[in-house]
C-alpha positions as a LaTeX table, in Angstrom:
\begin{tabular}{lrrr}
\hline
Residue & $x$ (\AA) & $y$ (\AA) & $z$ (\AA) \\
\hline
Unk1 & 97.92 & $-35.44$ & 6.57 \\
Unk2 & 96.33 & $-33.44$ & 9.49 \\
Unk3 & 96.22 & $-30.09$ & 9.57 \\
Unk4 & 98.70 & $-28.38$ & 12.50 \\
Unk5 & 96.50 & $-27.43$ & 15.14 \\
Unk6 & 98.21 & $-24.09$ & 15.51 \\
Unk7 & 99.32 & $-21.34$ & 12.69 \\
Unk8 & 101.59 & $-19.20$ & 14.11 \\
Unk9 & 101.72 & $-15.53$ & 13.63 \\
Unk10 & 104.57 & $-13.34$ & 14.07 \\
Unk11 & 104.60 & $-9.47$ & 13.87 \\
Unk12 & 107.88 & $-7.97$ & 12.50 \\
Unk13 & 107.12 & $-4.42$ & 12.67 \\
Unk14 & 108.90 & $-2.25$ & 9.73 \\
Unk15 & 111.63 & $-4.70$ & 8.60 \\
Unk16 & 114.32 & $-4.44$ & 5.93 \\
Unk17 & 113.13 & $-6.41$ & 2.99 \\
Unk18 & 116.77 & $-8.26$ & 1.78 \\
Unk19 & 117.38 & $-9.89$ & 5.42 \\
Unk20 & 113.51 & $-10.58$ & 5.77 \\
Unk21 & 113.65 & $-12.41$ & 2.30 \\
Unk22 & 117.05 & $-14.02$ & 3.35 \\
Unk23 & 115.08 & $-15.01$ & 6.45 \\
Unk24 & 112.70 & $-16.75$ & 4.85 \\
Unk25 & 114.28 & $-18.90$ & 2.50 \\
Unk26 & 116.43 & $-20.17$ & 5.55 \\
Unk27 & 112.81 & $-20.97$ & 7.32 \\
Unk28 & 112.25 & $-22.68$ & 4.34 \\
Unk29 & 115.27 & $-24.58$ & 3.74 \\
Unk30 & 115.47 & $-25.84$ & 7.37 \\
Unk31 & 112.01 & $-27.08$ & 7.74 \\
Unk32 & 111.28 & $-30.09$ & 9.38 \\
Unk33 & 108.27 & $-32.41$ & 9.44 \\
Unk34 & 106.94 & $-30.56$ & 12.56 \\
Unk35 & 108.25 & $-27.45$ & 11.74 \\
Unk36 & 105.52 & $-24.86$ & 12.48 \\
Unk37 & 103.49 & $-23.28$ & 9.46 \\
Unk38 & 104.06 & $-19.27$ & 10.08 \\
Unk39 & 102.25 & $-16.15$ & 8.57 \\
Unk40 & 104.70 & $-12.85$ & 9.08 \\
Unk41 & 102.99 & $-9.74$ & 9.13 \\
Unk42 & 104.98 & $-6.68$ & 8.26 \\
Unk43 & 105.79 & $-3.31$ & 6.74 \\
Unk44 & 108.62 & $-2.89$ & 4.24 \\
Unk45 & 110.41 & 0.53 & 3.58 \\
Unk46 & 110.22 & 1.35 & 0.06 \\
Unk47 & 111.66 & $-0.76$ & $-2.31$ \\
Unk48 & 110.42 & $-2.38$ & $-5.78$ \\
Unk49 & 110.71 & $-5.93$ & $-5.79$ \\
Unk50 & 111.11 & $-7.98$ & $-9.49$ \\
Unk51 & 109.95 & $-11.44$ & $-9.85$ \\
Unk52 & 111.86 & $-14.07$ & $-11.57$ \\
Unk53 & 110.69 & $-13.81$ & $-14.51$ \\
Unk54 & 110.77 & $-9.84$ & $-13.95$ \\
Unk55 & 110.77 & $-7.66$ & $-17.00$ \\
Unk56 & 113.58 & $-4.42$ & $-17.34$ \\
Unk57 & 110.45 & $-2.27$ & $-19.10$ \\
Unk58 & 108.43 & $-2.64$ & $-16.82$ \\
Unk59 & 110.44 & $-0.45$ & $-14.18$ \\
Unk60 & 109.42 & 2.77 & $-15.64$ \\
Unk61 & 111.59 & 4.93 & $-13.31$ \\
Unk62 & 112.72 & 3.84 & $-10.05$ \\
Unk63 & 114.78 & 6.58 & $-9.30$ \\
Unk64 & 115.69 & 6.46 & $-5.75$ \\
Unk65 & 113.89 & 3.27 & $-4.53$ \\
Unk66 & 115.99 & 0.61 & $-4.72$ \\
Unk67 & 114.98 & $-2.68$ & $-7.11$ \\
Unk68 & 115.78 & $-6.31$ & $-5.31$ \\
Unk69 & 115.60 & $-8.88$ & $-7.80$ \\
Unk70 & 113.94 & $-11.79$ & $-6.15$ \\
Unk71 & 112.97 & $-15.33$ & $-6.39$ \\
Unk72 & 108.86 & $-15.28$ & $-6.29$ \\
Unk73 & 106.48 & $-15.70$ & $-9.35$ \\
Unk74 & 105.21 & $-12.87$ & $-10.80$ \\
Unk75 & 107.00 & $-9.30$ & $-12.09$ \\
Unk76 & 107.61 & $-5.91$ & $-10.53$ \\
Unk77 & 105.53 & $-4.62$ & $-7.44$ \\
Unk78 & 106.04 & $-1.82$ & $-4.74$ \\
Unk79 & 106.14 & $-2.25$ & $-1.04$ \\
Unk80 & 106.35 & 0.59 & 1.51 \\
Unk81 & 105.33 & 2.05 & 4.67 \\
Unk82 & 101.62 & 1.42 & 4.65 \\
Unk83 & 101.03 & $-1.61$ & 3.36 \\
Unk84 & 100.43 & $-4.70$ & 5.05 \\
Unk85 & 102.67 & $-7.51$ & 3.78 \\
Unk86 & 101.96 & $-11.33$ & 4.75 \\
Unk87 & 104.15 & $-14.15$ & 4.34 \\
Unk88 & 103.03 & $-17.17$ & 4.46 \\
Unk89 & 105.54 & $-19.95$ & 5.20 \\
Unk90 & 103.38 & $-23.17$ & 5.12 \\
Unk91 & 104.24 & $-26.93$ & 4.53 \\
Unk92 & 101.76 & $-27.43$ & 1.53 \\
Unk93 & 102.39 & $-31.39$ & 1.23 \\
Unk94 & 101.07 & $-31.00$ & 4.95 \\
Unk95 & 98.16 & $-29.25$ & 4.76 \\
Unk96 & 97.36 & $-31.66$ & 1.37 \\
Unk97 & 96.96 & $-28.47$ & $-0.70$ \\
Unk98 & 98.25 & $-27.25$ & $-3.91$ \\
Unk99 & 99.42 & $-23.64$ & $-5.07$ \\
Unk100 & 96.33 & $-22.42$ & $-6.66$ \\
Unk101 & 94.33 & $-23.27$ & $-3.42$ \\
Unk102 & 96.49 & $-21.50$ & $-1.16$ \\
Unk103 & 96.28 & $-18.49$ & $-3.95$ \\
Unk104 & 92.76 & $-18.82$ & $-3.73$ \\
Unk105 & 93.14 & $-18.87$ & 0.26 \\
Unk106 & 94.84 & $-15.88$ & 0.29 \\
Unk107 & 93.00 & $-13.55$ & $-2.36$ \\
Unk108 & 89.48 & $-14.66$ & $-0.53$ \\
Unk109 & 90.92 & $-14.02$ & 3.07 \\
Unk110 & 91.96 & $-10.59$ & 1.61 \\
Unk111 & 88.08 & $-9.84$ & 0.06 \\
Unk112 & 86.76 & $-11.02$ & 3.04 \\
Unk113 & 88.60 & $-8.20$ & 5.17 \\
Unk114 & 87.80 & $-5.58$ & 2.74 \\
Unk115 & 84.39 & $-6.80$ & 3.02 \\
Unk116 & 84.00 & $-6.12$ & 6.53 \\
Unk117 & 85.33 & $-2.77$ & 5.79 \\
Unk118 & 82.16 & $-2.19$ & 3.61 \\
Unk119 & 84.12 & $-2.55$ & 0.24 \\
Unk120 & 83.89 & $-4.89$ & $-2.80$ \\
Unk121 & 86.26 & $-6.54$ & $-4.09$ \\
Unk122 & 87.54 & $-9.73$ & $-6.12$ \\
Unk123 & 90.14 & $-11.91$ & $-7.96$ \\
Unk124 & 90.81 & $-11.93$ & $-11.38$ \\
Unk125 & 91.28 & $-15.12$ & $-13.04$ \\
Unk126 & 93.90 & $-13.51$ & $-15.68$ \\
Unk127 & 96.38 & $-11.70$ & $-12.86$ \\
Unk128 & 97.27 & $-12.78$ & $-9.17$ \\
Unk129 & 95.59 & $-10.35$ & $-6.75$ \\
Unk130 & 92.81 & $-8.53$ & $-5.87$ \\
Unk131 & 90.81 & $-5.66$ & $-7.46$ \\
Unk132 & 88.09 & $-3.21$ & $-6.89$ \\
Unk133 & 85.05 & $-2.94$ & $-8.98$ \\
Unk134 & 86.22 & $-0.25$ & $-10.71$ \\
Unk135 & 89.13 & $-2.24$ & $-11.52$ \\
Unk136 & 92.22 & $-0.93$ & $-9.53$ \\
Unk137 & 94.77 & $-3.18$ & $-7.53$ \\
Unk138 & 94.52 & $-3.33$ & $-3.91$ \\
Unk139 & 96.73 & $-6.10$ & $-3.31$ \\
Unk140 & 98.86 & $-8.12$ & $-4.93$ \\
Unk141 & 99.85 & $-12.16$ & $-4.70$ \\
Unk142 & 103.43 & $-13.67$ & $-5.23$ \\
Unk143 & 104.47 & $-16.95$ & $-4.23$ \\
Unk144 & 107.49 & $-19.19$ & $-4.52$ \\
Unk145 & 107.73 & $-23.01$ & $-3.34$ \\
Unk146 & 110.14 & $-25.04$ & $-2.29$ \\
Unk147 & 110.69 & $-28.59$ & $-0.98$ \\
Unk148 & 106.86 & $-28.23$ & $-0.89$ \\
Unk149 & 106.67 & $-25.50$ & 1.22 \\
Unk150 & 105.75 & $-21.88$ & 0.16 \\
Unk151 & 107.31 & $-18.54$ & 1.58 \\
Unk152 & 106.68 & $-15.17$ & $-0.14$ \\
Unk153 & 102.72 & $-14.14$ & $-0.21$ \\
Unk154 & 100.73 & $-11.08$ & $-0.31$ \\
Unk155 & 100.68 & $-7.35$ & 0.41 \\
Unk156 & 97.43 & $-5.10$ & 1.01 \\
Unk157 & 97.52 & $-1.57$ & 0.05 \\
Unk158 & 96.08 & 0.46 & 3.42 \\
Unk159 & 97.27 & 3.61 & 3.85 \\
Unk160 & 100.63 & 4.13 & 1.22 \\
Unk161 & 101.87 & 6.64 & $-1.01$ \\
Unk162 & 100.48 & 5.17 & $-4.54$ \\
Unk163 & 102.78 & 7.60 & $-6.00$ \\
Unk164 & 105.29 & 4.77 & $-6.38$ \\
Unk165 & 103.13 & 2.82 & $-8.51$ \\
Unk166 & 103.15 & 5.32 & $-11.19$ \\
Unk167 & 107.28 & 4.50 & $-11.40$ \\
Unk168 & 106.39 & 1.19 & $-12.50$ \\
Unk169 & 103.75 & $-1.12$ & $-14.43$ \\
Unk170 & 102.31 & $-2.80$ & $-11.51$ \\
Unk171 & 102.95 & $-6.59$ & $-11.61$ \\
Unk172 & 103.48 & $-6.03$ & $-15.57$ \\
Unk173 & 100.27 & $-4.56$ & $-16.65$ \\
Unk174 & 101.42 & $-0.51$ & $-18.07$ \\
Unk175 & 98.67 & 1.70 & $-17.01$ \\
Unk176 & 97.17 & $-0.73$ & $-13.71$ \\
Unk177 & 95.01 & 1.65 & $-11.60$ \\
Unk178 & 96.72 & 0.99 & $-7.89$ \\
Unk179 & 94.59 & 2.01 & $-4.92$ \\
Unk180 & 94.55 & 1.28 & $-0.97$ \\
Unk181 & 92.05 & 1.61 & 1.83 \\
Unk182 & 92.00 & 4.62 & 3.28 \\
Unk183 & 91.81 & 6.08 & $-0.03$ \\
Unk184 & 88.64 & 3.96 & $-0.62$ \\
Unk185 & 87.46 & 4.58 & 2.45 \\
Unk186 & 88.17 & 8.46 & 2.83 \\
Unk187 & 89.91 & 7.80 & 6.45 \\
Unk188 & 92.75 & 6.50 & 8.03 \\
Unk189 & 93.54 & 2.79 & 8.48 \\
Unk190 & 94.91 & 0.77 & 11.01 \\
Unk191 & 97.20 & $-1.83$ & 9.82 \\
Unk192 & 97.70 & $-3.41$ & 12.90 \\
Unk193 & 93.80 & $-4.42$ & 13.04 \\
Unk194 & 93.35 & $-5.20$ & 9.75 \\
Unk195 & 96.05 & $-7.60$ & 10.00 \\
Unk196 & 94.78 & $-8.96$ & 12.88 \\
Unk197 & 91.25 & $-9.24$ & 10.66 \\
Unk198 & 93.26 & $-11.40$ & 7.75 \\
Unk199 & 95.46 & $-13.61$ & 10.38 \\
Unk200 & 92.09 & $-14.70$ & 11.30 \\
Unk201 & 90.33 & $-15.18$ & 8.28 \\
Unk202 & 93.25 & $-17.58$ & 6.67 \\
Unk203 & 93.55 & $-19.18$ & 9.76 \\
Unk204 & 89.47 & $-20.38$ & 9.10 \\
Unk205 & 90.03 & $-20.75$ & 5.77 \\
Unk206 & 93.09 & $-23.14$ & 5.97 \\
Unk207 & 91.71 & $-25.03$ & 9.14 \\
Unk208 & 94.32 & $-24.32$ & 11.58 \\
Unk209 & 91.86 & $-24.24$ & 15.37 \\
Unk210 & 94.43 & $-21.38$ & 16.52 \\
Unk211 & 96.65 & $-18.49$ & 15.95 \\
Unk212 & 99.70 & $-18.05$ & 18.00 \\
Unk213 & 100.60 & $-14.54$ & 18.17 \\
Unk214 & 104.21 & $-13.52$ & 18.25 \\
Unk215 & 104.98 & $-10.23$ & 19.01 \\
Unk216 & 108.68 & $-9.31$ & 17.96 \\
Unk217 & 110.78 & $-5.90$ & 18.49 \\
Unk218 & 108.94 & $-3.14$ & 16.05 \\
Unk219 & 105.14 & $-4.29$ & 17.21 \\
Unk220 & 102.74 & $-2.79$ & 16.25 \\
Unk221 & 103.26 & $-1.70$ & 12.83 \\
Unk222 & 103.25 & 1.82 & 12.69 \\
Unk223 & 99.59 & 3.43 & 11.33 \\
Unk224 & 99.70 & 6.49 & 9.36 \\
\hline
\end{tabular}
């Protein structure tokens, strides 16, 4: 099948995880056959999310973040101010691609980015995400699909507290180095641009001729 001409974007701001995960599955679950493929660009407040096939030990200490068992691949991960998440809400049977080429899709729109930014980074063929040379996790990859469709995606540490991290063994792995940008970097981030940056990129890389920008309540995300 053809690829949609247009991938729309929408810009959610800071959003509540729970109703923006509720949100998505009913996307999902009401998708038609010309039901448009989405990207949602956002900021969480903190919370840890578990994956499916989660792991108790590997939430360390929590403490006062709350934990939100969920229904993506993968185990636990942080989100929080700071950090650029991207759902991607795409009719795979569609676009005539599989899981591990939209994976693909997403880590090499994400290196790309950090590219432009002067930094090198990559995928790792034995954990979902992308790392720095020197090995530390700049952003992670969690997908779930349904009815041949996917919703969940990606974050992209920018400008956090990576204290959180330490509560946790980052997507399973005890002792993961996590970093972000602007501690790469040595300055501040805008998360606003850089998403703009990565809406772009997977739009090329997927072969959609347009983004549609949707701006909701919340826009931009806030920069710190």
């Amino acid at each position: 099948m053809a690829t949609p001409a247009t991938l729309t974007v929408r810009w959610l701001g800071q959003s509540e995880y729970e109703p923006t995960w509720r949100a998505m599955q009913d996307y999902t679950s009401s998708r038609g056959s010309d039901s448009a493929d989405e990207l949602w660009l956002l900021e969480h407040p903190a919370v840890f999310t578990q994956g499916q096939a989660g792991k108790a030990e590997h939430l360390l200490a929590p403490g006062d973040i709350p934990v939100v068992q969920v229904d993506r691949g993968g185990q636990v991960t942080y989100h929080g101010p700071g950090q650029l998440v991207g759902y991607v809400l795409l009719d795979l049977k569609r676009l005539g691609i599989g899981v591990r080429a939209l994976v693909t899709a997403i880590e090499e729109s994400v290196v790309a980015v950090l590219g432009e930014y002067g930094v090198s980074a990559a995928p790792r063929a034995d954990a979902p995400g992308v790392y720095l040379e020197n090995g530390a996790k700049i952003a992670q990859v969690g997908l779930r699909v349904r009815r041949g469709c996917s919703f969940h995606g990606l974050s992209l540490n920018l400008d956090m507290d990576l204290s959180a991290f330490q509560r946790i063994n980052p997507c399973g792995h005890a002792g993961m180095a996590v970093t972000d940008l602007a501690t790469t970097l040595e300055q501040a981030v805008d998360l606003a641009r850089v998403g703009m940056r990565l809406a772009e990129i997977f739009r090329e890389a997927l072969g959609y001729s347009a983004c549609d920008h949707v701006y909701n309540a919340g826009f931009p995300c806030s920069s710190r």
